[in-house]
N, CA, C and O atoms as a GROMACS GRO file, in nm:
protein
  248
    1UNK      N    1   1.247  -1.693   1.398
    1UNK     CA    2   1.226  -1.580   1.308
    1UNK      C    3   1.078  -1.543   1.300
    1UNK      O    4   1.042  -1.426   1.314
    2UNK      N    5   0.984  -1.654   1.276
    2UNK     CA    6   0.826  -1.633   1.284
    2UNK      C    7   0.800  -1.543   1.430
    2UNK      O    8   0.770  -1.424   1.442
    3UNK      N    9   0.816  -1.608   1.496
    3UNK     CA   10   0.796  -1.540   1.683
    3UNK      C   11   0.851  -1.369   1.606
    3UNK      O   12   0.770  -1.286   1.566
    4UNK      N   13   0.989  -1.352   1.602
    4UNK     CA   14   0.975  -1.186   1.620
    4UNK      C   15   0.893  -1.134   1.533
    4UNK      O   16   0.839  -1.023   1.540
    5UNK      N   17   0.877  -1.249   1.412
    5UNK     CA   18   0.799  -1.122   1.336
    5UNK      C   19   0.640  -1.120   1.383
    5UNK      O   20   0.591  -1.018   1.334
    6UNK      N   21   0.553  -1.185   1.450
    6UNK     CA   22   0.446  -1.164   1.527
    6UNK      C   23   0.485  -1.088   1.607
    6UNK      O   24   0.443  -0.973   1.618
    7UNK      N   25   0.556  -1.131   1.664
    7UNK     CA   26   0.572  -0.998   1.818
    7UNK      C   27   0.531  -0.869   1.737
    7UNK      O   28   0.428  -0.802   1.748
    8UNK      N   29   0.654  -0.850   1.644
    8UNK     CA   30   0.645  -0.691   1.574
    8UNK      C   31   0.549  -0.645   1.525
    8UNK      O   32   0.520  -0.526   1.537
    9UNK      N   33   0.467  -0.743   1.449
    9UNK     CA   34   0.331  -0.701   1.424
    9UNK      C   35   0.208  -0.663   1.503
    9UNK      O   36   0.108  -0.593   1.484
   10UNK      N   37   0.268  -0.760   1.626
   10UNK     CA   38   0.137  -0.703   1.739
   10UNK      C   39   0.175  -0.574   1.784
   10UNK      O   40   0.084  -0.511   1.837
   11UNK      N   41   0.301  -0.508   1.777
   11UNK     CA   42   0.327  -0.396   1.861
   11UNK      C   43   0.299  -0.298   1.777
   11UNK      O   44   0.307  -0.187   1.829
   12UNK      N   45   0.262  -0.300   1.644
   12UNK     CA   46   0.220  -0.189   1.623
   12UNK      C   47   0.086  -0.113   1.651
   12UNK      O   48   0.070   0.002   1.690
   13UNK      N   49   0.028  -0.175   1.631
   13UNK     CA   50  -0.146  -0.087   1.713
   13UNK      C   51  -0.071  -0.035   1.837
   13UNK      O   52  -0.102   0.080   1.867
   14UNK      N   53  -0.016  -0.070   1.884
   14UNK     CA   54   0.059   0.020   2.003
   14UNK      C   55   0.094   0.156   1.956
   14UNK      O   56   0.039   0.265   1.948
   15UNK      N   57   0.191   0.109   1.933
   15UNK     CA   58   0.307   0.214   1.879
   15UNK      C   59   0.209   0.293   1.819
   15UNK      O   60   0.194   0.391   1.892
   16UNK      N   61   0.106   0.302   1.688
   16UNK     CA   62   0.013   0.348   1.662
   16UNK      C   63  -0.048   0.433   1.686
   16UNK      O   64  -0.059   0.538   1.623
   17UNK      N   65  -0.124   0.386   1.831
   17UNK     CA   66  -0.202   0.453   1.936
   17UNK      C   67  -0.092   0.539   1.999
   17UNK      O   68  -0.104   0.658   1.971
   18UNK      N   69   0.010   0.510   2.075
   18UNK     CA   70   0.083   0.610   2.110
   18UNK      C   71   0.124   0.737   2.053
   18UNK      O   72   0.135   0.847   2.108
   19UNK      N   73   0.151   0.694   1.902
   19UNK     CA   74   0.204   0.820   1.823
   19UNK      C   75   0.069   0.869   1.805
   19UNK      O   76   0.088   0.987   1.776
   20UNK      N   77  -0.032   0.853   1.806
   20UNK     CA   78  -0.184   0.905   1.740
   20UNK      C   79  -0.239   0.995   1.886
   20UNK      O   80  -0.314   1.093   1.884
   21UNK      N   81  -0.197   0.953   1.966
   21UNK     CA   82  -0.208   0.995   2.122
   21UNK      C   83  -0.148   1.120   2.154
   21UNK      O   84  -0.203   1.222   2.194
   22UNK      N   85  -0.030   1.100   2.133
   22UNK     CA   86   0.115   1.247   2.137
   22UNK      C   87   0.065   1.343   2.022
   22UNK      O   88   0.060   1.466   2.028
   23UNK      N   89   0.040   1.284   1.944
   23UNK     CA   90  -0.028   1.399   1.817
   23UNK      C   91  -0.089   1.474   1.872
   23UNK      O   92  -0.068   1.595   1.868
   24UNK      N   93  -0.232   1.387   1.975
   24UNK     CA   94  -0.342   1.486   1.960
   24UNK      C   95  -0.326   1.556   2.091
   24UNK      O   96  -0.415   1.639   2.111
   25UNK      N   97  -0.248   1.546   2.176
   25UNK     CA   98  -0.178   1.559   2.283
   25UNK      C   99  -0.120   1.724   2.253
   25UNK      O  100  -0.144   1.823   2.323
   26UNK      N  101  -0.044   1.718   2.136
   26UNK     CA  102   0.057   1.861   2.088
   26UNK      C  103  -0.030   1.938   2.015
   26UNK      O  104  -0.027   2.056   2.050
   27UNK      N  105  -0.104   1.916   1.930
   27UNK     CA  106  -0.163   1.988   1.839
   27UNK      C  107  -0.065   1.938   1.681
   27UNK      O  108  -0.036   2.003   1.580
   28UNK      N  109  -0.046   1.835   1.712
   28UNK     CA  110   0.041   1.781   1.524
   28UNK      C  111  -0.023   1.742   1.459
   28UNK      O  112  -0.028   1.620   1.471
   29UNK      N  113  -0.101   1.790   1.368
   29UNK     CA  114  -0.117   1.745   1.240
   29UNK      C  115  -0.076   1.754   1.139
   29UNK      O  116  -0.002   1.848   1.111
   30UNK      N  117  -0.117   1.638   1.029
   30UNK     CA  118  -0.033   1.601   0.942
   30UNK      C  119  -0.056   1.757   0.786
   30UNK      O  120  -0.149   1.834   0.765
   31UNK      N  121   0.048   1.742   0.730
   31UNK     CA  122   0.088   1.831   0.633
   31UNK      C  123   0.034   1.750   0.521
   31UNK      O  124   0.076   1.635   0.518
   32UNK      N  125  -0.066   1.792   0.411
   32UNK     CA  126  -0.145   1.754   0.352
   32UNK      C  127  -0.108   1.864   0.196
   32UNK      O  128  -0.124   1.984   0.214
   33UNK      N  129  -0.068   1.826   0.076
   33UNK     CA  130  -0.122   1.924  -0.029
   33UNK      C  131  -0.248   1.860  -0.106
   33UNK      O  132  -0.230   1.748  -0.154
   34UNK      N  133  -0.375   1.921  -0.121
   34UNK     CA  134  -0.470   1.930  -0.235
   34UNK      C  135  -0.392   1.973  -0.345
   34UNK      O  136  -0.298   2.052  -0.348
   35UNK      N  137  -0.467   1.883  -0.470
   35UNK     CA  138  -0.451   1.952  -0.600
   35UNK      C  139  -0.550   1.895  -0.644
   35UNK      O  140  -0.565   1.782  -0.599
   36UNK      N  141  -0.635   1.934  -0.725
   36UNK     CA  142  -0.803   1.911  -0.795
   36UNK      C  143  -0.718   1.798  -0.897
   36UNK      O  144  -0.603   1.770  -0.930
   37UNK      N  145  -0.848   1.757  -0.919
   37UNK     CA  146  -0.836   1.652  -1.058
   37UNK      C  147  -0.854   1.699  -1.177
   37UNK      O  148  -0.821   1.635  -1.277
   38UNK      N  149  -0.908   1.818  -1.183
   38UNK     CA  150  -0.948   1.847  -1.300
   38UNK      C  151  -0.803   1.912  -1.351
   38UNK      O  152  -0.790   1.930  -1.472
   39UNK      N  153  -0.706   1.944  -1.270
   39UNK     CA  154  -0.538   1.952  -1.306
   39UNK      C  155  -0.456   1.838  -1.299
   39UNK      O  156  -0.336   1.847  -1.275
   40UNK      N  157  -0.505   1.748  -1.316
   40UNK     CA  158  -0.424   1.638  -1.288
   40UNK      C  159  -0.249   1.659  -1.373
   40UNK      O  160  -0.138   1.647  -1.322
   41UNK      N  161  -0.296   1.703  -1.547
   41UNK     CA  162  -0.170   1.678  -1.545
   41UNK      C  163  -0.081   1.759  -1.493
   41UNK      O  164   0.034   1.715  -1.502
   42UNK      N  165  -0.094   1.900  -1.421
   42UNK     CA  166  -0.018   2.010  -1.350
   42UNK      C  167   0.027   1.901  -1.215
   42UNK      O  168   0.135   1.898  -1.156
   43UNK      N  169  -0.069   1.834  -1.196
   43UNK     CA  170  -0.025   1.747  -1.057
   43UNK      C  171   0.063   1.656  -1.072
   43UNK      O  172   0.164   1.640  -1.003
   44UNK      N  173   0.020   1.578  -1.184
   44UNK     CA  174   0.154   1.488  -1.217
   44UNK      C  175   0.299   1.585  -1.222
   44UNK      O  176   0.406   1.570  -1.162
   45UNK      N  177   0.260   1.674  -1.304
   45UNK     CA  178   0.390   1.771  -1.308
   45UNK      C  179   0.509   1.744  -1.191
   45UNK      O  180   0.618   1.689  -1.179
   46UNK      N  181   0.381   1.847  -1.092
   46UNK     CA  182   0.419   1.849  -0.940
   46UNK      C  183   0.516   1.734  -0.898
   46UNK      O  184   0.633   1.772  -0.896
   47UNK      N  185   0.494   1.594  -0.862
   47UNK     CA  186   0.508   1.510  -0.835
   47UNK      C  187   0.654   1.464  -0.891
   47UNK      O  188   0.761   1.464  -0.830
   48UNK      N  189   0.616   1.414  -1.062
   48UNK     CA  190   0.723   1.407  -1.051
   48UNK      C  191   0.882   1.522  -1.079
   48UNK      O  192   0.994   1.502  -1.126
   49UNK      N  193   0.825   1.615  -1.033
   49UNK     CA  194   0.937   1.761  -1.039
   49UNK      C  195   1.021   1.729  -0.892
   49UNK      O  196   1.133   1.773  -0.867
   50UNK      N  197   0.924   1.627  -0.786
   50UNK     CA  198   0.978   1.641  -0.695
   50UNK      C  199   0.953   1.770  -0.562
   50UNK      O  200   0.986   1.773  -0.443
   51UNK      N  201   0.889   1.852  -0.639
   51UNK     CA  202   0.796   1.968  -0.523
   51UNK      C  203   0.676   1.899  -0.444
   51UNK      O  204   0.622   1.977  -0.365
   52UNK      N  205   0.630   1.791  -0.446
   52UNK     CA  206   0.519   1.782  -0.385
   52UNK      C  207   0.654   1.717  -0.253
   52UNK      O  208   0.767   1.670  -0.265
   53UNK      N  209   0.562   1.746  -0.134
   53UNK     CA  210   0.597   1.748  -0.034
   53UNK      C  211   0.488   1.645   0.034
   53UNK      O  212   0.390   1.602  -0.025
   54UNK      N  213   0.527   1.612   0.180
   54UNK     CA  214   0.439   1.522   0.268
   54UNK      C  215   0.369   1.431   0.198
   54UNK      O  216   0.426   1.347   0.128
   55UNK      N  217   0.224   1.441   0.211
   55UNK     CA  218   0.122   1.401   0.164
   55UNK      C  219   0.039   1.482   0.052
   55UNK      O  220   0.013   1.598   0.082
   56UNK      N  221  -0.002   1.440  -0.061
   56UNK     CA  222  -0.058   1.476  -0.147
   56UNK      C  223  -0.207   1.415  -0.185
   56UNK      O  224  -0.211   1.300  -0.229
   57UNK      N  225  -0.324   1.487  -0.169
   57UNK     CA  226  -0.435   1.397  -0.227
   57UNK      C  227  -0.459   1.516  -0.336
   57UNK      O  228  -0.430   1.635  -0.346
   58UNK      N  229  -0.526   1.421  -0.409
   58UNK     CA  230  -0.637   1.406  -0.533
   58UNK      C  231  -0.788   1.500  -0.516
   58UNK      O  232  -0.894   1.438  -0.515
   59UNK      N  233  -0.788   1.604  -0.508
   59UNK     CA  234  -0.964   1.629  -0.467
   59UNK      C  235  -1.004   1.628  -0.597
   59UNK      O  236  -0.960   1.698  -0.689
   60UNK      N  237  -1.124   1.512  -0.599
   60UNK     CA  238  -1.235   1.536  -0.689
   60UNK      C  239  -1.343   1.651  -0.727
   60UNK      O  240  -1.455   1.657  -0.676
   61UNK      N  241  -1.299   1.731  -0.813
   61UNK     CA  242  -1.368   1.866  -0.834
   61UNK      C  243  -1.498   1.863  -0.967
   61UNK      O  244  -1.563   1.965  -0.992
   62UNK      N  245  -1.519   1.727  -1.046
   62UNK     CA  246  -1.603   1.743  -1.100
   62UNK      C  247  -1.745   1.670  -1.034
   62UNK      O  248  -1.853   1.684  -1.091
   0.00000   0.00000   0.00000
């Protein structure tokens, strides 16, 4: 059980690099929403309403 789970762990920097490779390969980048901090609680809103999508950061606006 130890053995596969090393194996699996080494293969990811692979796998990694490959998918990070094909990305830049296609033109895929990742889907990102901003929402300022100084709205945080509109952002929490967001979140948990379930509208935030993909990835969401935090921009620090003060």
């Amino acid at each position: 059980m130890a053995a596969q789970h090393l194996s699996f762990a080494h293969a990811i920097p692979t796998t990694l690099t490959k998918m990070m490779e094909f990305s830049a390969r296609h033109g895929i980048a990742p889907q990102v929403e901003h929402l300022s901090m100084s709205r945080m609680n509109e952002a929490l809103d967001h979140l948990r309403s379930g509208k935030a999508r993909y990835r969401v950061v935090l921009d620090a606006d003060f």
